[in-house]
C-alpha positions in Angstrom: 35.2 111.9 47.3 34.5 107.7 46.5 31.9 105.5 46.6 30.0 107.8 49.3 30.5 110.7 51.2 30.3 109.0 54.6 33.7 107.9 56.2 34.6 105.7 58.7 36.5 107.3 61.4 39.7 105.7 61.8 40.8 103.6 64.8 43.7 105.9 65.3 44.6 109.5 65.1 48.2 110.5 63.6 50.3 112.9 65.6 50.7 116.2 63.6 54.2 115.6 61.4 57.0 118.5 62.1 58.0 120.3 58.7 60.9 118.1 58.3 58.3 114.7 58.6 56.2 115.8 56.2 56.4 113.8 53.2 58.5 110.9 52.4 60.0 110.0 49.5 60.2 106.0 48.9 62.7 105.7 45.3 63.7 102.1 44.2 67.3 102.2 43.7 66.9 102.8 39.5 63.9 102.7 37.8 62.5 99.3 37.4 61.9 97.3 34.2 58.5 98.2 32.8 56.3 94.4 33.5 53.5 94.1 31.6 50.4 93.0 32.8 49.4 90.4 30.8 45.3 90.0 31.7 42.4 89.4 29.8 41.3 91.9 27.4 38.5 94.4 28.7 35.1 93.5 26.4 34.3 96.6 24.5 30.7 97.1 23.2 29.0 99.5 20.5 25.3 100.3 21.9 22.8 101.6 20.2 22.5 105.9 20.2 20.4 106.9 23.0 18.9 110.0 25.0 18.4 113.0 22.2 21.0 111.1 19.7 21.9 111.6 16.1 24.5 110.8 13.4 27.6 112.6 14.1 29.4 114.7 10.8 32.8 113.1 9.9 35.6 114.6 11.0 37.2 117.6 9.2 41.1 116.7 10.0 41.7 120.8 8.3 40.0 122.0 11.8 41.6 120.6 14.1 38.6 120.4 16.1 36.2 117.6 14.5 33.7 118.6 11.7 31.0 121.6 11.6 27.9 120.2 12.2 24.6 120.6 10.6 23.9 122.3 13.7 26.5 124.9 12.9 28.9 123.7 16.0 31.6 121.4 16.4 31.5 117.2 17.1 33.5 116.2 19.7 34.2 112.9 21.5 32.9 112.8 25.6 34.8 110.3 27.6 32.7 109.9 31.0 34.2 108.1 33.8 31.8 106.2 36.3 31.3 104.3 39.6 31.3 100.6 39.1 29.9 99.6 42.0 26.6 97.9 42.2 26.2 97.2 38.4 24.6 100.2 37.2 27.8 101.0 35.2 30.0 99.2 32.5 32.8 101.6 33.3 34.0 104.4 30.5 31.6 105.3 28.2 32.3 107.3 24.7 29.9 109.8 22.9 29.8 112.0 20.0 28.5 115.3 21.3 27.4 118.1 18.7 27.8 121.2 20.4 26.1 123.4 17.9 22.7 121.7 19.5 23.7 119.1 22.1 22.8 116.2 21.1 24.4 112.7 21.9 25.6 109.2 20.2 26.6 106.9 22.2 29.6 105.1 20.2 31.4 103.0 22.3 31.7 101.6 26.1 34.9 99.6 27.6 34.0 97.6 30.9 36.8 98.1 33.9 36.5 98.8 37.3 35.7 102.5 39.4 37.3 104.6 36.5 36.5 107.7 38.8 38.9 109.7 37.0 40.1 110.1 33.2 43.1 111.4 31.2 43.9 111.8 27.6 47.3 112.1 26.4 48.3 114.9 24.6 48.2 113.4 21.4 44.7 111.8 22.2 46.4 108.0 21.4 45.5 107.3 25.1 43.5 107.4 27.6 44.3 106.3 31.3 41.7 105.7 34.4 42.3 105.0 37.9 40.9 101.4 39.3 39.2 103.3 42.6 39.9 100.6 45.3 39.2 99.4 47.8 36.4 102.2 49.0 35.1 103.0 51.6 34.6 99.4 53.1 37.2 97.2 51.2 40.0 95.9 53.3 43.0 97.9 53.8 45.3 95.1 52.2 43.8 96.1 48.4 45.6 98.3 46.1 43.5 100.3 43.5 44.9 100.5 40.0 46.0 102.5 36.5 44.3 101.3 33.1 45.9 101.8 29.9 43.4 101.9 27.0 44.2 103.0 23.3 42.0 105.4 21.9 41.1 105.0 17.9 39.6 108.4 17.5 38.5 107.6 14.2 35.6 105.4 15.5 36.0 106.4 19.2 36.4 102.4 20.4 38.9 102.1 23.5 41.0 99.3 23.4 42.6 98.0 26.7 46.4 98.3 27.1 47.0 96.8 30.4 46.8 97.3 34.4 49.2 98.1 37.0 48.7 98.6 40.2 48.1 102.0 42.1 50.5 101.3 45.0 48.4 103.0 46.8 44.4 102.6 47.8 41.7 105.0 46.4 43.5 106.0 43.6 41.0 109.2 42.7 43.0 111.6 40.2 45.6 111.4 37.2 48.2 114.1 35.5 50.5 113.4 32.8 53.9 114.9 33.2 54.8 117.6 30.9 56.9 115.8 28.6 54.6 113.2 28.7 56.6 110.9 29.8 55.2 109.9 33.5 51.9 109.5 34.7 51.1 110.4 38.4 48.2 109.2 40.1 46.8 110.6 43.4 46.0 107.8 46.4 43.0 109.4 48.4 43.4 106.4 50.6 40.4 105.9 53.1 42.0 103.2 55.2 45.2 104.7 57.7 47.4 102.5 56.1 49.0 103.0 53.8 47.7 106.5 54.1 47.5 109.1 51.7 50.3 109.5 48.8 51.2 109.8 44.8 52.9 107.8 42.8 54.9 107.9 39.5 54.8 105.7 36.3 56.8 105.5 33.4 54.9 105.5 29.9 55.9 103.2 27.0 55.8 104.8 23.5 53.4 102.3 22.5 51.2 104.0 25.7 51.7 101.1 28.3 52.0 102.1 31.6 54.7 100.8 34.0 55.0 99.8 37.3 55.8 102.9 39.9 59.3 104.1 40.0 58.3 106.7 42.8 56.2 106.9 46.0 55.5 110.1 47.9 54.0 109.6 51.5 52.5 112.6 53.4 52.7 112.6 57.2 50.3 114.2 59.4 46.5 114.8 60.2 44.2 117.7 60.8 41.2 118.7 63.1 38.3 117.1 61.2 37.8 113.9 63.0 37.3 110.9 60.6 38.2 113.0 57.3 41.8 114.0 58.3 42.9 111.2 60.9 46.1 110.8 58.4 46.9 112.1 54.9 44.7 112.2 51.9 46.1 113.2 48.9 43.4 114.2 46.0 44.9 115.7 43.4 48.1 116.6 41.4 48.8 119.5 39.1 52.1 120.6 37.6 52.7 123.8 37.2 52.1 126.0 33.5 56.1 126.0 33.1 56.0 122.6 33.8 58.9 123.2 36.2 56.6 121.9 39.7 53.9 119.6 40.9 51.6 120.6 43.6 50.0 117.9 45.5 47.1 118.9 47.4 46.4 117.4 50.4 42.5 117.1 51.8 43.8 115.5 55.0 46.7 117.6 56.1 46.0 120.9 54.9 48.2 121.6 53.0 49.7 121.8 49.4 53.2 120.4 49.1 55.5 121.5 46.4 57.7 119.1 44.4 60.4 120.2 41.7 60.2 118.4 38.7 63.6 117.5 37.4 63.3 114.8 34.4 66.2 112.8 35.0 67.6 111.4 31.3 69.5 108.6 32.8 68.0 104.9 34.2 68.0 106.6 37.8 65.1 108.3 38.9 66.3 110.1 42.3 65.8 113.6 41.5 62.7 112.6 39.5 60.3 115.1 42.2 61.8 117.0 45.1 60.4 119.3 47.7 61.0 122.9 46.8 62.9 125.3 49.8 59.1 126.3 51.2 57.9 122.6 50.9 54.4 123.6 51.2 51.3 126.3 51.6 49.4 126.1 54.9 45.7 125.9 54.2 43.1 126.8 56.9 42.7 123.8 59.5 39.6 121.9 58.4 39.6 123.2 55.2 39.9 119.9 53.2 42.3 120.9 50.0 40.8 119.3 46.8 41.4 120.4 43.1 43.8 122.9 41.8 44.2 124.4 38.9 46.0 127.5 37.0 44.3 130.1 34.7 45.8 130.4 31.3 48.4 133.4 32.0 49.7 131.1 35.2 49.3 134.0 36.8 46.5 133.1 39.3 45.7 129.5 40.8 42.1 128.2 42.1 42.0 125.9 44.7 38.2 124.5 46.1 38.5 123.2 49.8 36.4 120.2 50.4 35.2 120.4 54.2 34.6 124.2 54.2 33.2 124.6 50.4 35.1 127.5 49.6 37.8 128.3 46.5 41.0 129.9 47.1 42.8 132.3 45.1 46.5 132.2 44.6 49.0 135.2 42.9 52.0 132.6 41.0 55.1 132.7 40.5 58.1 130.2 40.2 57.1 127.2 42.4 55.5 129.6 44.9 51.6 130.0 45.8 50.0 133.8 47.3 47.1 133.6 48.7 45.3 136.6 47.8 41.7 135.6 48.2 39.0 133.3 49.8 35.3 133.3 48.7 32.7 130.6 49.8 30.8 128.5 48.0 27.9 128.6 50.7 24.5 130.4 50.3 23.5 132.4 53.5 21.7 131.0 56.3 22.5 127.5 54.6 22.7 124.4 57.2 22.6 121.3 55.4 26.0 118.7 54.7 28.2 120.9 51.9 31.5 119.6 49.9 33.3 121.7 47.7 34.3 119.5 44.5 35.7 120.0 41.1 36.6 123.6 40.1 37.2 124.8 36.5 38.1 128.0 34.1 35.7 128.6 31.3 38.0 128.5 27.9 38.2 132.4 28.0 39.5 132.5 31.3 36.8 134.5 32.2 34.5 132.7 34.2 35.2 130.0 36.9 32.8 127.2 38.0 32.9 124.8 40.7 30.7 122.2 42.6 29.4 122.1 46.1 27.9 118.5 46.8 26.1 117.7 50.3 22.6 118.3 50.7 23.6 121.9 48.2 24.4 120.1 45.0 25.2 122.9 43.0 26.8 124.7 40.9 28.9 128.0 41.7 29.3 130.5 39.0 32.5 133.5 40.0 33.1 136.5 37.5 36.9 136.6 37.0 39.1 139.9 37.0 41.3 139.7 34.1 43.9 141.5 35.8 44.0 140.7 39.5 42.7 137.2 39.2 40.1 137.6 42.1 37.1 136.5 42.4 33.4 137.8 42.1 30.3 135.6 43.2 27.5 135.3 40.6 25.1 133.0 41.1 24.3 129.0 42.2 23.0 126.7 39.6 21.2 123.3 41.1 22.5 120.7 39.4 19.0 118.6 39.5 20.2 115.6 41.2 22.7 114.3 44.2 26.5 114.6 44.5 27.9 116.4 41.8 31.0 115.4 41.4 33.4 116.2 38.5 32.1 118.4 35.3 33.5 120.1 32.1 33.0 122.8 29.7 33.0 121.7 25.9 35.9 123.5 24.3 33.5 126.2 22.2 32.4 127.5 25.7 29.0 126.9 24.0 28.3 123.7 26.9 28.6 122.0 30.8 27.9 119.1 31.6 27.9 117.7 35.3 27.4 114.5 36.6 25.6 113.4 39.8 26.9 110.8 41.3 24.1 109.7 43.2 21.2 109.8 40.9 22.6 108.5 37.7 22.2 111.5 35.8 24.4 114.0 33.8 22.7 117.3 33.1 24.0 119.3 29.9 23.3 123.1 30.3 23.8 125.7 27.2 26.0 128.2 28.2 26.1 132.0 26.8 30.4 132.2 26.1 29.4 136.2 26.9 28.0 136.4 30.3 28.6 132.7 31.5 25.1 132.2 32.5 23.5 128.5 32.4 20.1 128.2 30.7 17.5 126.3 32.7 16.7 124.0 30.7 19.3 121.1 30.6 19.4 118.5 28.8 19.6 114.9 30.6 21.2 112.0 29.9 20.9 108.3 32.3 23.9 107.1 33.2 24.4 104.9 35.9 26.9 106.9 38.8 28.8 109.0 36.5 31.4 111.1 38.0 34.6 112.2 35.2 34.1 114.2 31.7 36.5 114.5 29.6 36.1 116.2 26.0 38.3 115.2 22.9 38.3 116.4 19.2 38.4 113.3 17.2 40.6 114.8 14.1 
């Protein structure tokens, strides 16, 4: 889930946290002044266009989309998040990606630290990354962090906003609030303490963010020894309506259930409470990872880490049904697996997700329109180590998916009808990528 798969196991074990002991809510007593961090501007470079790259069409503001291509697709703009570590990587690079033939142009790169994880804000003015520290051997003492960049989607250059920090370690996952007016970030965190937990931040109009006005600790442990010792929270996802935030937790088991209540005044208790069934049990030594809802928010999909499988959930008003469980895992397979990112085609009629380990591949399901289950189709390898996150372009036409460990993102065409992956990728060097993230630039 960070800078390698391998964790340390932790010098203690926590005792199992009753119902009542399961999260803990730290609120400063009103929401704290936003402080700017006042550091020195991130270095942004242009490079030169590189693996299969070409002159990208201008943007056609009428579409909505970016301009029709030559090709006879649309341009976009692909944000790719990377590993740090070791100097293979500047941090986020920007692309122009024509999806009518896949073909890259590398625009713009901004240099900061482990941005593992990307969001745009809704009116693509923005884009914030987590600052993934301390890892996996960094002292317990470091905080990661939240960068704020501004995004000119005219000529796809990123220009940093400022820091804050994470108040948390391992920060490995970010959602913007509905309204758009907090950002929450989701601390993984290897070492015991702090321990797992997500925060809240305020954003400025001008796309700043502030310092946390809310903590969330999760209590607890589960039977996989050195991988859920305490809690690690990996991801949060509101809810379609808006109305809740799930928070699932890899170390505990368990996705907790906050109510989102925007609070207008300068107080922010209130700001996320647990609902009355505070949380869905997950299988013990499952590892819960990435959620997320189809388009009718209907259904839910959940991948579990440490068993490799995806979950299906029946939705309705803050509550999760589990209805199904299928597994990501080929027959007779024995090697290390990891069940990773999961994601809906644009149709809603296909899902994909990674399994990493010694599988590195991709899982293709069939989705019923009308139940929401699950049917298995078939595993695409993803030509290299430790898939991590991936994305498909919003034409349906493309996936790209980035392995971690061997500096590589492969782009596969996709037929929009049947879902299948061609076998013959493009590939694009990239040192340790690991977040896509697609934007229309008009």
């Amino acid at each position: 889930m960070h800078l390698s798969d391998s964790r340390r196991a932790h010098a203690f074990a926590l005792t199992q946290a009753t119902p009542l002991q399961d999260a803990r809510l730290t609120y400063p007593t009103r929401i704290r002044p936003i402080r700017w961090v006042k550091g020195v501007a991130l270095m942004l470079s242009l490079a030169a266009a590189q693996a299969f790259a070409q002159t990208p069409a201008a943007p056609d503001a009428a579409s909505g989309t970016g301009a029709s291509a030559a090709s006879g697709g649309q341009v976009y703009d692909l944000l790719i998040g990377t590993y740090t570590a070791g100097g293979k990587s500047e941090g986020i690079y920007v692309y122009r990606f024509d999806t009518g033939n896949g073909e890259l142009s590398r625009i713009a790169s901004a240099q900061t630290v482990n941005p593992s994880y990307l969001v745009v804000s809704r009116d693509r003015n923005y884009v914030y990354a987590v600052n993934e520290l301390p890892g996996d051997n960094g002292p317990a003492s470091q905080r990661g962090g939240i960068s704020a960049f501004r995004f000119d989607r005219a000529s796809g250059q990123l220009s940093f906003l400022n820091r804050v920090s994470a108040d948390g370690n391992d920060p490995c996952y970010l959602a913007l609030s509905p309204d758009g007016k907090y950002l929450l970030t989701a601390n993984y965190s290897v070492a015991s303490n702090p321990g797992g937990s997500f925060a809240v931040f305020p954003i400025a109009s001008d796309g700043h963010v502030g310092t946390s006005v809310l903590t969330v600790h999760h209590e607890g442990g589960g039977p996989v020894k050195g991988r859920q010792d305490n809690s690690h929270v990996h991801s949060t996802v509101f809810s379609p309506d808006g109305k809740y935030l799930f928070a699932q937790d890899l170390g505990v088991d368990k996705v907790f259930a906050y109510r989102y209540t925007p609070d207008p005044s300068a107080s922010s208790r209130g700001l996320f409470g647990p609902t009355e069934a505070r949380y869905t049990p997950i299988k013990p030594g499952s590892g819960p990872r990435h959620l997320i809802f189809d388009e009718s928010g209907k259904h839910a999909y959940l991948t579990t880490e440490l068993n490799a499988s995806v979950l299906v959930f029946d939705y309705r008003d803050g509550q999760l049904t589990p209805v199904q469980t299928v597994s990501m895992i080929a027959p007779g397979f024995r090697g290390k697996i990891g069940g990773g990112a999961v994601h809906l085609s644009p149709d809603g009629r296909f899902l994909y997700a990674t399994n990493r380990g010694d599988a590195n591949e991709l899982v293709s399901f069939a989705v019923d329109p009308g139940t929401g289950r699950l049917k298995l189709l078939k595993r695409y390898p993803t030509l290299g180590k430790t898939p991590r996150e991936f994305a498909i372009d919003p034409s349906g036409r493309w996936l790209v998916v980035g392995n971690q460990e061997s500096d590589s993102a492969y782009f596969f065409r996709r037929d929009p009808t049947t879902g299948e992956l061609a076998s013959d990728p493009k590939r694009l060097s990239i040192g340790s990528p690991v977040d896509f993230k697609f934007v229309s630039p008009s």
